[in-house]
N, CA, C and O of each residue as an XYZ file, in Angstrom:
768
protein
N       0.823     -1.203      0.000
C       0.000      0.000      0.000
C       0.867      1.268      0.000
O       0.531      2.244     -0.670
N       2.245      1.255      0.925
C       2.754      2.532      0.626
C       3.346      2.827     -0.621
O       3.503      3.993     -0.985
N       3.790      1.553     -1.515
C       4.503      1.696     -2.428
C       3.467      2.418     -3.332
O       4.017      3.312     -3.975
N       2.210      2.313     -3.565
C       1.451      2.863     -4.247
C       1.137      4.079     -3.877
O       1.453      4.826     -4.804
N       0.692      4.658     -3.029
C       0.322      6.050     -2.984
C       1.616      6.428     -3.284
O       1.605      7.186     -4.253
N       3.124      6.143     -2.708
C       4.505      7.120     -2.975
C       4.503      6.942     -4.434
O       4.741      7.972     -5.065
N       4.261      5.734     -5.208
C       4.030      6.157     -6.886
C       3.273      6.905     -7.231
O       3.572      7.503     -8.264
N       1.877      7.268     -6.539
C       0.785      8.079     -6.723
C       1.083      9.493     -6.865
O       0.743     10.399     -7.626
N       2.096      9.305     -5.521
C       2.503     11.080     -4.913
C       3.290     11.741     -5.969
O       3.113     12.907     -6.321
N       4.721     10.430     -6.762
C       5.293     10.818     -7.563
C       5.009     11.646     -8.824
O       5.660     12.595     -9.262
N       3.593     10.928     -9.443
C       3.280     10.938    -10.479
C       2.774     11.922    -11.203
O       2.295     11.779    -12.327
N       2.886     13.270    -10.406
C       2.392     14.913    -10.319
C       1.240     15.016    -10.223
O       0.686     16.113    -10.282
N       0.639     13.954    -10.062
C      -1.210     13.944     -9.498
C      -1.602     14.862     -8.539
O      -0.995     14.553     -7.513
N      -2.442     16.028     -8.296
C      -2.818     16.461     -6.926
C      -3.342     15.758     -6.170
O      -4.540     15.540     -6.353
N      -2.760     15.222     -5.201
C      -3.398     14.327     -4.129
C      -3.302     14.893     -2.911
O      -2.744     15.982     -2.781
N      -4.085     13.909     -1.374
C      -3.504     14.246      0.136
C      -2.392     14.075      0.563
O      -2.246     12.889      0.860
N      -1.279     14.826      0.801
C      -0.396     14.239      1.471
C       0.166     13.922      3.149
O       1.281     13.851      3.666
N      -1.331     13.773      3.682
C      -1.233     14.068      5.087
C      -1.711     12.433      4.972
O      -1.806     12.066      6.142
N      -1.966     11.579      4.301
C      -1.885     10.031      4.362
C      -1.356      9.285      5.009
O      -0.164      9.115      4.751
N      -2.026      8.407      6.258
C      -1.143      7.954      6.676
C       0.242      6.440      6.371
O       0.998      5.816      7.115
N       0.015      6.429      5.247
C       0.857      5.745      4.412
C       1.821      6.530      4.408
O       2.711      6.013      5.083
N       2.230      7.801      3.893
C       3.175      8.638      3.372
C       4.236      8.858      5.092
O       5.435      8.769      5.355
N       2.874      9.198      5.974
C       3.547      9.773      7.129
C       4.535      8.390      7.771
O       5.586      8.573      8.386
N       4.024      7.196      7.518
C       4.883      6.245      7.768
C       6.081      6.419      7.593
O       6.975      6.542      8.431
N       6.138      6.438      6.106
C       7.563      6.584      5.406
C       8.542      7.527      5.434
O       9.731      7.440      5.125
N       7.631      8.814      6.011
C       8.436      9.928      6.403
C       9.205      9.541      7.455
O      10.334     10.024      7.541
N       8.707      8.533      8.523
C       9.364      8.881      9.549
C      10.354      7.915      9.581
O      11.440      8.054     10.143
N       9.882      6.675      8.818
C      11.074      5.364      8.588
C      12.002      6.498      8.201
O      12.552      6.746      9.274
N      12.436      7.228      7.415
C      13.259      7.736      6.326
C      13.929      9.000      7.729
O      15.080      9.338      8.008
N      12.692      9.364      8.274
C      13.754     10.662      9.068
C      14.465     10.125     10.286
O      15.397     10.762     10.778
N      13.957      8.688     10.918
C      14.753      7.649     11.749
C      16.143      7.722     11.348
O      17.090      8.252     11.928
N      16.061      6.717      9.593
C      17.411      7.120      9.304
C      18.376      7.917      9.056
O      19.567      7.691      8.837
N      17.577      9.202      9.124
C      18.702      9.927      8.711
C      19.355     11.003     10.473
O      20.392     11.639     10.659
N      18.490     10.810     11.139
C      18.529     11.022     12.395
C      20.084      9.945     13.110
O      20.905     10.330     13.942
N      20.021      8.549     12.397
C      21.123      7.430     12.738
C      21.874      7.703     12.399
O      22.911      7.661     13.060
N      21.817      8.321     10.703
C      23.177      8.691     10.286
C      23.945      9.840     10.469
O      25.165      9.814     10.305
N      23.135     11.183     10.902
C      23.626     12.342     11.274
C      24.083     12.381     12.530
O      24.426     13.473     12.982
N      24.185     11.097     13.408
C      24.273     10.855     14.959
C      25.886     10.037     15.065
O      26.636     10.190     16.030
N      26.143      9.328     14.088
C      27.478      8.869     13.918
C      28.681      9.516     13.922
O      28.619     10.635     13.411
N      29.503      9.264     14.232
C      31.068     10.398     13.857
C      31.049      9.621     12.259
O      30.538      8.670     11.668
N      32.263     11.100     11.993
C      32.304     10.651     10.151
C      33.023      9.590     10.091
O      33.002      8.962      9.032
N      34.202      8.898     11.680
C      35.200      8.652     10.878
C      34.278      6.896     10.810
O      34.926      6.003     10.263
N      32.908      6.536     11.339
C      32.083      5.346     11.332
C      31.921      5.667      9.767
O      31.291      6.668      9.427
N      32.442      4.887      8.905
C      32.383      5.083      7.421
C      31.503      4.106      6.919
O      30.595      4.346      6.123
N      31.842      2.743      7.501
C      31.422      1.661      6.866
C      29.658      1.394      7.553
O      28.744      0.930      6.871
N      29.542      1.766      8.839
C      28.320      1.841      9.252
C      27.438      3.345      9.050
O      26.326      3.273      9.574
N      27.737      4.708      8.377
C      27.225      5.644      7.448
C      27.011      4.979      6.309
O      25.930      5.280      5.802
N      27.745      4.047      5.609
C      27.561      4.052      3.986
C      26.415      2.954      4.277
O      25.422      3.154      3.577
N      26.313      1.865      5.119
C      25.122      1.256      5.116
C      23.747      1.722      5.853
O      23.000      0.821      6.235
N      23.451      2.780      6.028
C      22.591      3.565      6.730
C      22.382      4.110      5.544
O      21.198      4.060      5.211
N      23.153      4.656      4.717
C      22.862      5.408      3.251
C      22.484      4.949      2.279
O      22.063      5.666      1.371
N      22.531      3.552      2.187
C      22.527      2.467      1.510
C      21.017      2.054      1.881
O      20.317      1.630      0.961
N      20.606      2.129      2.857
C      19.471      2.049      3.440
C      18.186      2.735      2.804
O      17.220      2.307      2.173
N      18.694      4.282      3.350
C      18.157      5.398      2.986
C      17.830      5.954      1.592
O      16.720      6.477      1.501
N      18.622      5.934      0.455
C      18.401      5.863     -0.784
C      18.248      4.657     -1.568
O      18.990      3.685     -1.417
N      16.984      4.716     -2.678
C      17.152      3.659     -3.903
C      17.813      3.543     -4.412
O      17.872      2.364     -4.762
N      18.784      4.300     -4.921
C      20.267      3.846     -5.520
C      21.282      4.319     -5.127
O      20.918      5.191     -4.338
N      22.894      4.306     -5.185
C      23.742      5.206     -5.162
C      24.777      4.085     -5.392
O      24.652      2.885     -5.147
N      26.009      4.863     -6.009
C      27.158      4.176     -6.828
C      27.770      3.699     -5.458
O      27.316      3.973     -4.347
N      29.165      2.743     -5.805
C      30.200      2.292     -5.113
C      30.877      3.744     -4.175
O      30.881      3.890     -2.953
N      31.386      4.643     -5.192
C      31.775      5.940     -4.353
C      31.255      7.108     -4.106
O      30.999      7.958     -4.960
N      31.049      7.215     -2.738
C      30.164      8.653     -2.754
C      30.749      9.386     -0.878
O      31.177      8.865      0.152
N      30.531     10.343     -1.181
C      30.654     11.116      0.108
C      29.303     12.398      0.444
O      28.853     13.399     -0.113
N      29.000     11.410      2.004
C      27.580     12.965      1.556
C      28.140     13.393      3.616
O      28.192     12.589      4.547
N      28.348     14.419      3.626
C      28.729     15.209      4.707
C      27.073     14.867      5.556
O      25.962     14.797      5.032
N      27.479     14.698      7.075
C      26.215     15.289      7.698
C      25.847     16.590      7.992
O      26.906     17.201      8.127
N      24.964     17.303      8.155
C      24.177     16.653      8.044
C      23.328     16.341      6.920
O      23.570     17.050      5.943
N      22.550     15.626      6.785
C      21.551     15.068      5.954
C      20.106     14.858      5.603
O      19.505     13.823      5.889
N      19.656     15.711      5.075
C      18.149     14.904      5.297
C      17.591     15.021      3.796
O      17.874     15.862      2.943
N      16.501     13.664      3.711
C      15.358     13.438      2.568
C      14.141     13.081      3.165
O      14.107     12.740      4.347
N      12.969     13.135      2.342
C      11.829     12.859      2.808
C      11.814     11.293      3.111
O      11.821     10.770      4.225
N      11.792     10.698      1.937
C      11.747      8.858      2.005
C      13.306      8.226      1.232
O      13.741      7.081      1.113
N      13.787      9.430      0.855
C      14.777      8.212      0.024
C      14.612      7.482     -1.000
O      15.365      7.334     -1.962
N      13.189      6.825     -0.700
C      13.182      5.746     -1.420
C      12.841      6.174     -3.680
O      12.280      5.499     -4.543
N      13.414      7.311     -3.726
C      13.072      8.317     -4.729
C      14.620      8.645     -4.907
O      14.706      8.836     -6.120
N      15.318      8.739     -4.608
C      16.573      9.060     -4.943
C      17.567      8.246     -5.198
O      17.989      7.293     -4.543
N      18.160      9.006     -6.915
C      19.069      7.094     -7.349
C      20.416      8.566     -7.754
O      20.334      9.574     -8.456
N      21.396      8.058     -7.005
C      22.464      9.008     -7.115
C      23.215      8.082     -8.239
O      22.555      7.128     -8.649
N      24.799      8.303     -8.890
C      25.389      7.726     -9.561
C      26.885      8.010     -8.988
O      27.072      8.576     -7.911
N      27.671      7.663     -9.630
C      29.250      7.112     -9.092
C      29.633      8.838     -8.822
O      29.109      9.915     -9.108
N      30.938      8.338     -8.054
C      31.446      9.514     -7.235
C      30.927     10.905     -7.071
O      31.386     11.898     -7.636
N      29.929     10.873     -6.245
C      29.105     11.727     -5.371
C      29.737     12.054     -4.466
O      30.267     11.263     -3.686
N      29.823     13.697     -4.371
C      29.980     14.349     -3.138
C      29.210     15.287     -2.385
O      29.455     16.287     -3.059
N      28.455     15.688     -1.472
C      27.476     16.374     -1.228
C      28.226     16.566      0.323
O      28.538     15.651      1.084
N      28.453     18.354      0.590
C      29.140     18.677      1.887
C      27.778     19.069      2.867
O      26.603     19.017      2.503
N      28.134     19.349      3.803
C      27.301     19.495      4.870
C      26.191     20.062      4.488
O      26.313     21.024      3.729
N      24.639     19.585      4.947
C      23.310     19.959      5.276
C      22.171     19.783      3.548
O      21.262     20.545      3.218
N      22.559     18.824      2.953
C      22.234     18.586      1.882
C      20.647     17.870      2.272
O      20.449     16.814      2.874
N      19.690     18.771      1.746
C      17.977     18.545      1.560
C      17.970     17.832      0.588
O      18.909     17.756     -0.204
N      16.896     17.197      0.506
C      16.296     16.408     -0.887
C      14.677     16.195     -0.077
O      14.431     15.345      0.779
N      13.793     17.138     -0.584
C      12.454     16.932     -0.462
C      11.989     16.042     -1.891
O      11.431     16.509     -2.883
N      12.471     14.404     -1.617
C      11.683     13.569     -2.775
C      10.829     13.044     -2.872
O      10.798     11.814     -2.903
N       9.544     14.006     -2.976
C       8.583     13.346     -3.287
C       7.905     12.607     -4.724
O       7.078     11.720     -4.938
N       8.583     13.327     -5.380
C       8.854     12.610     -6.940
C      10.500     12.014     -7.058
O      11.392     12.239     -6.240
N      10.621     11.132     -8.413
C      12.267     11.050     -8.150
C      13.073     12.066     -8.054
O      12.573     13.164     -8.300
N      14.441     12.016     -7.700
C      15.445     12.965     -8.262
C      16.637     12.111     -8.724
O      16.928     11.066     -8.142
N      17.142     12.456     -9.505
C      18.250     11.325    -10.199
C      19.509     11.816    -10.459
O      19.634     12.284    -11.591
N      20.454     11.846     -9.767
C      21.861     12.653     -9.871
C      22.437     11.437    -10.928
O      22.058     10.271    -11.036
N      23.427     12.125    -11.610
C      24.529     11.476    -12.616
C      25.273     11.549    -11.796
O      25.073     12.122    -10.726
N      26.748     10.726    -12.278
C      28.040     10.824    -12.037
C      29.065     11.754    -11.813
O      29.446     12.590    -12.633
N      29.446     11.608    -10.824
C      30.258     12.803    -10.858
C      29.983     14.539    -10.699
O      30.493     15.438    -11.367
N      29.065     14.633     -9.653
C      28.545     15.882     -9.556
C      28.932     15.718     -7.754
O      29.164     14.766     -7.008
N      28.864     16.876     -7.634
C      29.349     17.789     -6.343
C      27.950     18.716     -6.081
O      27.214     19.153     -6.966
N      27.826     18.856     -4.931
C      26.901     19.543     -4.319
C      27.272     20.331     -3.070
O      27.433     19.626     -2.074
N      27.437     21.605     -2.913
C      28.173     22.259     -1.809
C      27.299     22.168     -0.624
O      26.328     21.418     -0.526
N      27.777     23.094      0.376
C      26.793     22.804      1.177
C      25.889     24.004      1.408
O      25.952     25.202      1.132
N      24.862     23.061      2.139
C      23.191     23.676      2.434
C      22.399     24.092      1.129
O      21.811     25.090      0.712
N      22.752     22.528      0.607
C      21.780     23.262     -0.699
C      20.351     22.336     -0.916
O      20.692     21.198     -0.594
N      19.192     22.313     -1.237
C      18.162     22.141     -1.482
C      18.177     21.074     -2.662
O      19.167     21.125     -3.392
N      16.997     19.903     -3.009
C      16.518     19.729     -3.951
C      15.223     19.515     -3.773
O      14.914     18.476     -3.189
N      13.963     20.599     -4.308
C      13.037     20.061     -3.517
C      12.141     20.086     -4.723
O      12.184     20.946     -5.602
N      10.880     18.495     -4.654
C       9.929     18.345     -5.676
C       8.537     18.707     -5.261
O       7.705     19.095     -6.081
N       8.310     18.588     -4.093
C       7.279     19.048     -4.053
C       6.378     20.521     -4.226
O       6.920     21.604     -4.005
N       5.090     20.422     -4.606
C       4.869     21.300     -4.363
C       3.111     21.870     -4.220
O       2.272     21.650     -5.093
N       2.847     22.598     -2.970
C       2.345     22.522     -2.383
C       0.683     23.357     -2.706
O       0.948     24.181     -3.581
N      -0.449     23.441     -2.455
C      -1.409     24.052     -3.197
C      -1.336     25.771     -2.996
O      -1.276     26.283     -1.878
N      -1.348     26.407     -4.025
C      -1.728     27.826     -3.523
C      -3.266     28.318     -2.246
O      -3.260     29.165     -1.353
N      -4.209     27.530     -2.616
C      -5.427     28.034     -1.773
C      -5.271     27.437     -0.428
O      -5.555     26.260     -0.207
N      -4.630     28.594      0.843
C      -4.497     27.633      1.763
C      -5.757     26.706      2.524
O      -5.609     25.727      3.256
N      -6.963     27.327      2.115
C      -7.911     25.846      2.429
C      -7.241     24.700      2.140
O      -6.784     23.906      2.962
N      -7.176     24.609      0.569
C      -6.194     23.142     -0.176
C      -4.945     22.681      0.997
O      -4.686     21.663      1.640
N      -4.472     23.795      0.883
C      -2.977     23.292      1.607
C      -2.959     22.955      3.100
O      -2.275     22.058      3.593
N      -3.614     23.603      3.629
C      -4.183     23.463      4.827
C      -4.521     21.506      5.370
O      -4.197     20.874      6.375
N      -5.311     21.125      4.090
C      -5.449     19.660      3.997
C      -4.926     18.910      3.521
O      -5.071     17.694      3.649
N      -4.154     19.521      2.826
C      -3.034     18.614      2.456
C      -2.577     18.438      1.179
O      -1.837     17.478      0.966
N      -2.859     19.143      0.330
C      -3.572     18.803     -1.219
C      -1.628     19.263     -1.408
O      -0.849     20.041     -0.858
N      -1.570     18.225     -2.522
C      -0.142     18.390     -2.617
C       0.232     17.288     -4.076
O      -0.254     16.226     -4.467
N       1.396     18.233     -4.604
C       1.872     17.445     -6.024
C       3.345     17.294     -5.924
O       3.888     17.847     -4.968
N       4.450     16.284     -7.205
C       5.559     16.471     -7.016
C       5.897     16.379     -8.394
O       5.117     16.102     -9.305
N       7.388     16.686     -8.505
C       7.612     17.033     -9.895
C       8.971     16.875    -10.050
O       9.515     17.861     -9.553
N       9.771     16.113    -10.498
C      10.741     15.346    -10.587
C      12.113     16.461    -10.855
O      11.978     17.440    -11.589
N      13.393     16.150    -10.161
C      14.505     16.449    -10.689
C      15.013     15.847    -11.187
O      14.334     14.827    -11.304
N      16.523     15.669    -11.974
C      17.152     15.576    -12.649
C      18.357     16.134    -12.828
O      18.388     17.128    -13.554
N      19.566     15.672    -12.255
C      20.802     16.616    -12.553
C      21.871     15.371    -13.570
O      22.047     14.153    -13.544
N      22.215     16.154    -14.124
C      22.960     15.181    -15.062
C      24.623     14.999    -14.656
O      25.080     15.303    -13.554
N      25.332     14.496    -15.671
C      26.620     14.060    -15.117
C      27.780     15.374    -15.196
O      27.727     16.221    -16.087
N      28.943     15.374    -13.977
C      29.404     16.366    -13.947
C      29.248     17.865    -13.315
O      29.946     18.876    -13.392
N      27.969     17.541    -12.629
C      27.520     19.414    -12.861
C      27.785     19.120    -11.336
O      27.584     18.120    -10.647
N      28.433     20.650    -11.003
C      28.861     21.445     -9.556
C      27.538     21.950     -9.258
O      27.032     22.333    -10.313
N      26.630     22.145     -8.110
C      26.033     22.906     -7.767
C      26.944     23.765     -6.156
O      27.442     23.166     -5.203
N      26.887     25.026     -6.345
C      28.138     25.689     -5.039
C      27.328     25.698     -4.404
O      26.302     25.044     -4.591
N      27.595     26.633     -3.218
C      26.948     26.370     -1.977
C      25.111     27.505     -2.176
O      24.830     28.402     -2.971
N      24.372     26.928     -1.163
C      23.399     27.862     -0.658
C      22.259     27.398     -2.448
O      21.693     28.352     -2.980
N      22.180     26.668     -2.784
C      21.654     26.408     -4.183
C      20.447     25.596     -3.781
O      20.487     24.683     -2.956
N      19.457     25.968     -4.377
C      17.803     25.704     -4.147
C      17.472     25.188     -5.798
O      17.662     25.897     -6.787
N      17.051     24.086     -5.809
C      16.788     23.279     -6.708
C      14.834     22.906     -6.705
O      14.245     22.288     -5.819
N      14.206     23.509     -7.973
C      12.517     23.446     -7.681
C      11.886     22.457     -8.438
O      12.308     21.868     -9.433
N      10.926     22.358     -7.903
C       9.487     20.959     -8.258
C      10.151     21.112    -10.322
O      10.284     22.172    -10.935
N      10.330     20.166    -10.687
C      10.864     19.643    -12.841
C      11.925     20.118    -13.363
O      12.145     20.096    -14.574
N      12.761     20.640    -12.425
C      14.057     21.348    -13.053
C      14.877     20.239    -13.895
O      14.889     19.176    -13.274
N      15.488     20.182    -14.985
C      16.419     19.260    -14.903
C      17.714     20.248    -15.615
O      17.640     21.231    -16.352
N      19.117     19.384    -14.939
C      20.280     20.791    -15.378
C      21.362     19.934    -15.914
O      21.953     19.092    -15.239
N      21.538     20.131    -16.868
C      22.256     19.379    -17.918
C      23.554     18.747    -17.429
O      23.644     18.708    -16.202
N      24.646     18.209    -18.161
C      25.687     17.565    -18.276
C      26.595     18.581    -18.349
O      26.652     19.284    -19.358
N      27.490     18.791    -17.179
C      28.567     19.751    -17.240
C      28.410     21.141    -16.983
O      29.231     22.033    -17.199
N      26.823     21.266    -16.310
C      26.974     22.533    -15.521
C      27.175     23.107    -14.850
O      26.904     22.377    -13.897
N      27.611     24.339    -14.271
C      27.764     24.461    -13.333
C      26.751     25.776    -12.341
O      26.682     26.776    -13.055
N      26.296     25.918    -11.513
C      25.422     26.191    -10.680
C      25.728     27.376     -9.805
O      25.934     26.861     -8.706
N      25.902     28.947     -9.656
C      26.778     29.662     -8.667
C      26.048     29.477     -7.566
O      24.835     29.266     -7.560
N      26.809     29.557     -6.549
C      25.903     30.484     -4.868
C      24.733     30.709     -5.166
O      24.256     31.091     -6.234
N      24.255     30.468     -4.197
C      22.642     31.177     -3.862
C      21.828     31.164     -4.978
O      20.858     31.922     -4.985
N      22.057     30.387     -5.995
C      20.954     30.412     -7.152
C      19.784     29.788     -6.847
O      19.972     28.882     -6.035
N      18.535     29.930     -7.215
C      17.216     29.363     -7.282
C      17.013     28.616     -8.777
O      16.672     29.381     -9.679
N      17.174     27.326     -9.098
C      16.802     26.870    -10.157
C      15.588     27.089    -10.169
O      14.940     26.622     -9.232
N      14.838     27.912    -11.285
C      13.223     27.058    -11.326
C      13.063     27.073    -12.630
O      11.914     27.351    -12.974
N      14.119     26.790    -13.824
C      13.985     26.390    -15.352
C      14.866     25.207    -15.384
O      15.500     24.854    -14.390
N      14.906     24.664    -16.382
C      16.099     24.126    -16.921
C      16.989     24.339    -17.529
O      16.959     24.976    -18.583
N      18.135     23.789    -16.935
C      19.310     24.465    -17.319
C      20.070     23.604    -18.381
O      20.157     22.380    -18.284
N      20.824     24.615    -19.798
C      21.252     23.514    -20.445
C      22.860     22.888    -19.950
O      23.635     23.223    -19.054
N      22.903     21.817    -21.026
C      24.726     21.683    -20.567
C      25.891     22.386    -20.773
O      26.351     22.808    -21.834
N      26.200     22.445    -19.969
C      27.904     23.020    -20.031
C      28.411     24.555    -20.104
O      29.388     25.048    -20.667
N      27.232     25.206    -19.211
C      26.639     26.346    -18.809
C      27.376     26.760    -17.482
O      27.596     25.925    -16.605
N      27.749     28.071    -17.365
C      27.980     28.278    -15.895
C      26.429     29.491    -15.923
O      26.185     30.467    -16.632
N      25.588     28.768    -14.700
C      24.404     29.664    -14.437
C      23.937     30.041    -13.028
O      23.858     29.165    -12.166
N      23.700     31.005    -12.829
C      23.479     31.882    -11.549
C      22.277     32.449    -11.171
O      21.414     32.367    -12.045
N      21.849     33.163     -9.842
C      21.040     34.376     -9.642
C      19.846     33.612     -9.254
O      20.033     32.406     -9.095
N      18.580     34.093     -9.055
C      17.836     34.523     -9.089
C      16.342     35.106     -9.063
O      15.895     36.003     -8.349
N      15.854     34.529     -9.805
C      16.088     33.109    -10.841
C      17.298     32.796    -11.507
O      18.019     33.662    -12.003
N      17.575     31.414    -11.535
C      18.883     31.157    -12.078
C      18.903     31.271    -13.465
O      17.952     30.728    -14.028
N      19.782     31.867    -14.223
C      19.619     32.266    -15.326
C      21.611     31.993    -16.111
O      22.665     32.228    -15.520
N      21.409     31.410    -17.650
C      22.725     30.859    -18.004
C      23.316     32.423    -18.184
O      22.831     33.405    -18.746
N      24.339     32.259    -17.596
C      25.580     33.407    -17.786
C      26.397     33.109    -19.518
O      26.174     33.594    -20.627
N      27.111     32.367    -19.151
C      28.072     31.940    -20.341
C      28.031     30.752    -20.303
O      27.825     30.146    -19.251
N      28.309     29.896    -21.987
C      29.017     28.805    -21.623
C      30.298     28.276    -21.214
O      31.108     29.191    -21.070
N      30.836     26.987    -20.945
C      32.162     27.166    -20.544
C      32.563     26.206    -21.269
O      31.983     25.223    -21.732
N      33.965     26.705    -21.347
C      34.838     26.398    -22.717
C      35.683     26.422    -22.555
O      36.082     26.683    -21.420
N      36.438     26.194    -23.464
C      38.667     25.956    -23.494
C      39.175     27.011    -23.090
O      40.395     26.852    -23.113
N      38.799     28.453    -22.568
C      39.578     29.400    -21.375
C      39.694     29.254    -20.456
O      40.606     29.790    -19.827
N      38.528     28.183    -19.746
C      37.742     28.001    -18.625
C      39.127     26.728    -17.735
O      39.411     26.665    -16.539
N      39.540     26.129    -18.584
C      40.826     24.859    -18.083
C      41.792     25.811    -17.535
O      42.138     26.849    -18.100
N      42.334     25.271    -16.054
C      43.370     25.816    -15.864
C      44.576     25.084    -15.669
O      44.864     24.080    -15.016
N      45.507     26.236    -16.776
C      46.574     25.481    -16.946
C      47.730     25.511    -15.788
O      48.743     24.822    -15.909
């Protein structure tokens, strides 16, 4: 039964999200991450299986700083050498799907949900989600807020304090704001 409404929730349907199916899973999921933010870093091998726990996928190498938190986890499929520094969100209520090789600074956001404007609606719960997507390579720096369908290409990179709420293409350095592409980056950009 939970597996279905969390496909339900995924699926950008407006639904309740005050269910008590969902609230289950919230709390399985904030247990763990409560275990894992409670460990010293240098417990490596008992963090990576708590993480292992906590997310549907993630590669052989990864480093995610505590602290930590996601809604269920069970929505998030990271890929090989992941790094994510201290206080890294992931509100997944739809998937989010990191590529390879991306960095995430710290205190930065990925969040899918999103919530009704009429607070009667919201009030009860009425609630949708809307999938991320970061592709392989891309830096997001610190203080970076990621919103409900963004997806940001292969080789981008992300400044400070940006608010994604478009998509971003590849191999872009983009900032602000709304986050918006500055330049692309290119063969000046290598340092020799």
């Amino acid at each position: 039964m939970e597996k279905d409404i969390l496909n339900q929730l995924g699926s950008g349907a407006w639904m309740n999200g005050f269910d008590n199916d969902i609230s289950q899973a919230l709390l399985r999921c904030e247990d763990l991450c409560f275990q894992l933010n409670n460990l010293p870093p240098s417990s490596i091998d008992q963090r990576h299986g708590i993480i292992k726990k906590i997310l549907h996928t993630v590669g052989e190498r990864f480093i995610i700083h505590s602290p930590f938190h996601c809604d269920f986890g069970t929505n998030i499929h990271i890929g090989e050498n992941f790094v994510s520094n201290y206080n890294l969100t992931i509100l997944d209520e739809a998937a989010v799907t990191i590529g390879d090789n991306v960095f995430i600074g710290p205190n930065c956001s990925l969040c899918t949900v999103v919530h009704a404007l009429h607070a009667e609606q919201r009030n009860a719960g009425i609630m949708c989600a809307r999938p991320i997507t970061i592709g392989h390579n891309v830096w997001l720096a610190t203080n970076v807020t990621v919103l409900p369908g963004v997806s940001i290409g292969d080789g981008a990179v992300i400044g400070a304090g940006s608010v994604v709420t478009r998509d971003i293409p590849p191999n872009v350095v983009a900032l602000g704001n709304p986050c918006k592409v500055v330049r692309p980056i290119d063969r000046f950009d290598y340092i020799k």
